[in-house]
C-alpha positions in Angstrom: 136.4 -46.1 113.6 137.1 -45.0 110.0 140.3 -46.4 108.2 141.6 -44.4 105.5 143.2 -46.1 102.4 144.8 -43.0 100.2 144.0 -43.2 96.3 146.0 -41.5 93.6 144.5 -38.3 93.5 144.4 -37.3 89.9 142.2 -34.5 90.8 144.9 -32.0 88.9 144.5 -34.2 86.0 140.8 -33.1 85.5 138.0 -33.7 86.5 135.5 -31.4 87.8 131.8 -30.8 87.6 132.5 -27.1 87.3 131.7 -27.0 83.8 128.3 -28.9 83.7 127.4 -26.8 86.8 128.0 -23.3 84.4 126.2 -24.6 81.5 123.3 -25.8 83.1 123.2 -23.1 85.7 119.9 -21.0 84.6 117.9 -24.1 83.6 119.2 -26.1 87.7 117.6 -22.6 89.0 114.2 -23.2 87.2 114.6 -27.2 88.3 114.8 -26.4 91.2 112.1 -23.9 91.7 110.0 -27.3 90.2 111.3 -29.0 92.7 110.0 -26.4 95.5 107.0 -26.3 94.3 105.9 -30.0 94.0 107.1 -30.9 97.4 104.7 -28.5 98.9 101.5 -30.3 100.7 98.9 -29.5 103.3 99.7 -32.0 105.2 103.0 -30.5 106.6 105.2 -33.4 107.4 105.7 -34.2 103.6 107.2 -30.9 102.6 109.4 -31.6 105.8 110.7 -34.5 105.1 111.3 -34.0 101.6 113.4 -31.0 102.1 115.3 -32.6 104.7 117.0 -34.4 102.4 116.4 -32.7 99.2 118.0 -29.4 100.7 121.0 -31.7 102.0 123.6 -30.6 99.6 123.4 -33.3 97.2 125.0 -32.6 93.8 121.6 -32.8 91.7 124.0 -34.8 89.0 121.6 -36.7 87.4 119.3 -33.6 86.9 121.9 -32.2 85.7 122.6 -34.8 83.2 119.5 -34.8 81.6 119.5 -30.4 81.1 122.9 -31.1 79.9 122.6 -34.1 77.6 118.8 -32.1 76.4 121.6 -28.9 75.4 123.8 -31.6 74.2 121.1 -32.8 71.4 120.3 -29.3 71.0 116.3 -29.6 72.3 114.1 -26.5 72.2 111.6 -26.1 74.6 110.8 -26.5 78.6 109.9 -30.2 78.9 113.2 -31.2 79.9 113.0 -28.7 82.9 110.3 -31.1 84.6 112.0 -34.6 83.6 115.1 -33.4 85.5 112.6 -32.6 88.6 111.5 -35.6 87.8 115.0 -37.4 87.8 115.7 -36.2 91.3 112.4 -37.5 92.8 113.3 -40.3 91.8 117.0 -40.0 92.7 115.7 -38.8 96.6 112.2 -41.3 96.8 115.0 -44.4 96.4 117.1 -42.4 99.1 114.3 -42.4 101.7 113.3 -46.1 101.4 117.2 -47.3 100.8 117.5 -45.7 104.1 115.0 -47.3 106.0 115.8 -50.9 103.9 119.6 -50.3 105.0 118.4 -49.3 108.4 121.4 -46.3 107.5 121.6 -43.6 110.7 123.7 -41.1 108.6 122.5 -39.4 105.2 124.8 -36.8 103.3 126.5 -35.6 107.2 123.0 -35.5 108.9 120.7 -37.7 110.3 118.9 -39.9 107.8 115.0 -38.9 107.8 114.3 -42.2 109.3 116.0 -41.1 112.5 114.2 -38.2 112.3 110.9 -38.7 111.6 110.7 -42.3 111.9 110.4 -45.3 109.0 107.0 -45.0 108.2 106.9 -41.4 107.3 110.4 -42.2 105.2 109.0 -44.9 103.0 105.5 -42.8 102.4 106.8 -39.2 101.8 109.4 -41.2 99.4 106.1 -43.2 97.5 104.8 -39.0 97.5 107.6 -38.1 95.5 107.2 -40.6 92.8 103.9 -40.4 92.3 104.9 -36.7 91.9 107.9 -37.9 89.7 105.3 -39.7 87.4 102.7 -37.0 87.4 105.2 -34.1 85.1 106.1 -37.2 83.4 102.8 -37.3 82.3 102.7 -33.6 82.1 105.7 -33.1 79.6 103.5 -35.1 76.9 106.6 -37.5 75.8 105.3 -40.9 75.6 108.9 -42.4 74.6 110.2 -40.6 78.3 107.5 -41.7 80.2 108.1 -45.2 79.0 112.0 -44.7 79.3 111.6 -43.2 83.0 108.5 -45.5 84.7 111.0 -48.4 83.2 113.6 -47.0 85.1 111.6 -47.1 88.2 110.4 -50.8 87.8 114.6 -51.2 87.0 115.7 -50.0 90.2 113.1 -51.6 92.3 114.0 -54.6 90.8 117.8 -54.0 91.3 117.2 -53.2 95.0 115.5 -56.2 95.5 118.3 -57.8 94.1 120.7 -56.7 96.1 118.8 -57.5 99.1 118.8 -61.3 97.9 122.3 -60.7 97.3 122.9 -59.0 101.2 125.2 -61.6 103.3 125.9 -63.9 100.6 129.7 -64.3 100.3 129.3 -66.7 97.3 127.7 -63.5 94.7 130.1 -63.4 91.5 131.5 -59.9 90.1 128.8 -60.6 87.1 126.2 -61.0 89.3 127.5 -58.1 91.5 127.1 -56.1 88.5 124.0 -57.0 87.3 122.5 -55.4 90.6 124.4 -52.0 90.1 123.1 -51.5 86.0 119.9 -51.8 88.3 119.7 -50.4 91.4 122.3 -47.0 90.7 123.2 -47.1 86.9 119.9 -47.1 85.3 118.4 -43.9 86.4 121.9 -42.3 85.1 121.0 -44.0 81.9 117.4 -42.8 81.9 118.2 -39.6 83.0 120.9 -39.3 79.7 118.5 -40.6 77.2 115.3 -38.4 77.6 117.3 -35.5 76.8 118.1 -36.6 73.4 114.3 -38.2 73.0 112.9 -34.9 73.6 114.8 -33.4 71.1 113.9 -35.8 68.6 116.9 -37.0 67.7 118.2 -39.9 65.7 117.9 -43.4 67.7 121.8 -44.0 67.5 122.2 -40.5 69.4 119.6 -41.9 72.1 121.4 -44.8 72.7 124.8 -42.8 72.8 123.5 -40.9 75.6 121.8 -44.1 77.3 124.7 -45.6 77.1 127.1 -42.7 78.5 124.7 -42.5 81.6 124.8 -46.2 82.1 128.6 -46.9 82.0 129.3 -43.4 84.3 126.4 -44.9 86.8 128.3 -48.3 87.3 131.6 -46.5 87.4 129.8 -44.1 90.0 129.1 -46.9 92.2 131.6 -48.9 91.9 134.2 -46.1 93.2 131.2 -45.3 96.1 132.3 -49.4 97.3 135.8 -48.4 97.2 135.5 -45.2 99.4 133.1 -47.1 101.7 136.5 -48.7 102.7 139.0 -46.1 101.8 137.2 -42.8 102.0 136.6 -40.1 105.2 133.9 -40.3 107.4 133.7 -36.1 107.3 134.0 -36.4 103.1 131.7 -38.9 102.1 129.0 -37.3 104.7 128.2 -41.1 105.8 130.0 -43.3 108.2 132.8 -45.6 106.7 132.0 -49.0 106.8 128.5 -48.8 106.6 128.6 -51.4 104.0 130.5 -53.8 106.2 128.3 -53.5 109.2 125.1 -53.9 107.4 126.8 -57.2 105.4 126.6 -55.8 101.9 128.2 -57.4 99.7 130.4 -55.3 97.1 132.9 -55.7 94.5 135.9 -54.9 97.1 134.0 -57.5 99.1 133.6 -60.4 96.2 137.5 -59.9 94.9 139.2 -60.3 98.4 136.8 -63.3 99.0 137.8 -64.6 96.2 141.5 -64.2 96.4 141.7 -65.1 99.7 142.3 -68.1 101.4 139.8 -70.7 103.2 141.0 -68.6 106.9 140.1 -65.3 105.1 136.9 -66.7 103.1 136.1 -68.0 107.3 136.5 -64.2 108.3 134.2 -62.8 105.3 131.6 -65.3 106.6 131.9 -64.7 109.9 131.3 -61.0 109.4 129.3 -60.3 106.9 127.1 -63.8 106.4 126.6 -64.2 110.3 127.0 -60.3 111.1 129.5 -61.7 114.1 131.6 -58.1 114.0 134.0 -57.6 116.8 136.1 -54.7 117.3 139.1 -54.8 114.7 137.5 -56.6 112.1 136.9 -53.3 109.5 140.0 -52.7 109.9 141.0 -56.7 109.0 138.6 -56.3 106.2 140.6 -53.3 104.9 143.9 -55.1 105.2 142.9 -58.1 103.2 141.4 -55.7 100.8 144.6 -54.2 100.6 146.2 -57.4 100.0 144.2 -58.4 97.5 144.3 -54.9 95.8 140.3 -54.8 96.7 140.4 -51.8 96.1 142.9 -50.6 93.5 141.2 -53.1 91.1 137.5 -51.9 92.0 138.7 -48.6 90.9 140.2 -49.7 87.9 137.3 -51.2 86.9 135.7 -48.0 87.3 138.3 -46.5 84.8 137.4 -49.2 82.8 133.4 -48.2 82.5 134.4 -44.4 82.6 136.5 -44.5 79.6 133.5 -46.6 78.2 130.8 -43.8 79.0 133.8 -41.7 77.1 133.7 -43.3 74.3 130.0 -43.2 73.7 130.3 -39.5 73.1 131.9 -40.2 70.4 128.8 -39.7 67.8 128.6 -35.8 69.1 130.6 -32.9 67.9 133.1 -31.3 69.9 131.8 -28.2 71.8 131.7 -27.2 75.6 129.3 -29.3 76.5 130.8 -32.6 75.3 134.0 -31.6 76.9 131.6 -30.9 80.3 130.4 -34.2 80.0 133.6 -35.8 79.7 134.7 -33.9 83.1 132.0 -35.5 84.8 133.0 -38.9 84.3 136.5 -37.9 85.7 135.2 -36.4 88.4 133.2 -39.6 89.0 136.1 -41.7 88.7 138.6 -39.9 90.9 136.2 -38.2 93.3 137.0 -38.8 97.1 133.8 -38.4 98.3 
């Protein structure tokens, strides 16, 4: 059963993806017509399962950070094209196996490819598409983004491992917490930012800028996706609410009402999580002591808090369209309901 917790919507405040969407519309057509093409295969159950979830309805926003952070530092030429493609392999390979890992039914409102084609073909089609990633890596000739991009990849894998050490253990601190979300989600936003900029042969300070803005918008990214896993709609987020409860992740909503809670409601978080002992009620118990706590009201403000951080690391860049774009994503990030 879903349990709905209403954020302030300052969704008429700003906050769109609109813009981005506009200025990188004719290179996202040629990305994705890369994208097409390099998940085609003779043998036939790759291509399936690729565009099962690749034609899902995702948003394609970290491709689309790295055409518009490439505009941003004003690159010339097509490399950039194949680096998003590359980006969304990626993004979609650590989909598949997160899938199978989490042992998730749901994917983006439709069955996960696990459910569909079993775990096996999941984890392998998803090792196809980085292998694919890393082969228009090479293609683009960049060795600075094919270092900046296979680093990314050892990153996430490392952060995903993390977080599996970290699964059921109601004693992980916020620090630690976030030390497996600049891994697992925040990095390939920060990869995904800085080849743009690398390509264009920019100054180093510029790099990092745009490193840096990916980085802070991935953790804030995340860090609203715990919140809605508690607060969010079942038929909005495209996934079932409470997924993270049932399969005892621990989150930052999770590690602030542990820690504000007393030794009866520190009992309940072990019960539930560390033993996986659910009974009916108890995500909607978890959601009251998150509210509280202010769980969730704080998660989100930490979000803010990185958002107005990936902000600020604009700062080096001139004012133009696609600055102001840019800025309107990490709004949208932070005030999205879904």
């Amino acid at each position: 059963m879903g349990v709905v917790v209403a954020f302030e919507d300052k969704s008429a405040a700003g906050g769109s993806i609109d813009a981005i969407v506009a200025l990188t519309k004719a290179d996202m057509a040629r990305v994705n017509a890369t994208i097409l093409s390099r998940t085609g295969s003779e043998v036939a159950m790759i291509p399936e399962v690729a565009n099962h979830l690749i034609s899902s309805g995702g948003k394609r926003l970290r491709p689309m950070l790295t055409l518009a952070t490439a505009q941003l530092a004003n690159h010339r030429g097509d490399g950039h094209i194949k680096l998003a493609a590359s980006v969304e392999f990626m993004h979609t390979a650590t989909l598949l196996h997160d899938d199978v890992v989490d042992e998730s039914d749901m994917r983006r409102g439709k069955p996960a490819a696990r459910m569909v084609w079993g775990n096996e073909a999941s984890v392998l089609v998803g090792d196809f598409l980085l292998g694919q990633a890393f082969k228009m890596m090479v293609e683009v000739g960049s060795l600075r983004a094919l270092d900046i991009l296979s680093s990314a990849a050892t990153v996430i894998a490392e952060g995903e491992v993390a977080q599996l050490a970290a699964a059921k253990n109601t004693a992980t601190t916020e620090d630690e917490y976030l030390a497996v979300i600049r891994g697992k989600t925040a990095e390939l936003f920060a990869a995904a930012c800085e080849v743009g900029p690398v390509l264009a042969d920019r100054p180093r300070e510029e790099q990092a800028s745009c490193r840096s803005f990916g980085m802070n918008l991935g953790i804030a990214f995340q860090l609203v996706d715990d919140a809605l896993d508690y607060g969010g709609s079942d038929v909005k987020l495209g996934k079932n609410i409470g997924d993270d409860f049932r399969e005892g992740k621990i989150t930052l909503p999770v590690v602030l009402a542990f820690r504000r809670g007393g030794e009866a409601e520190r009992a309940f978080w072990r019960r539930t999580l560390e033993e996986g002992e659910i009974q009916e009620g108890d995500l909607e118990q978890a959601v009251g002591l998150m509210r509280r706590h202010r769980a969730l009201e704080d998660t989100i403000e930490r979000a803010r808090h990185y958002g107005a951080m990936a902000k600020d690391a604009l700062a080096l860049f001139p004012d133009g369209p696609m600055k102001r774009a840019l800025v309107d994503v990490v709004e949208f990030c932070v005030n999205r309901t879904h």
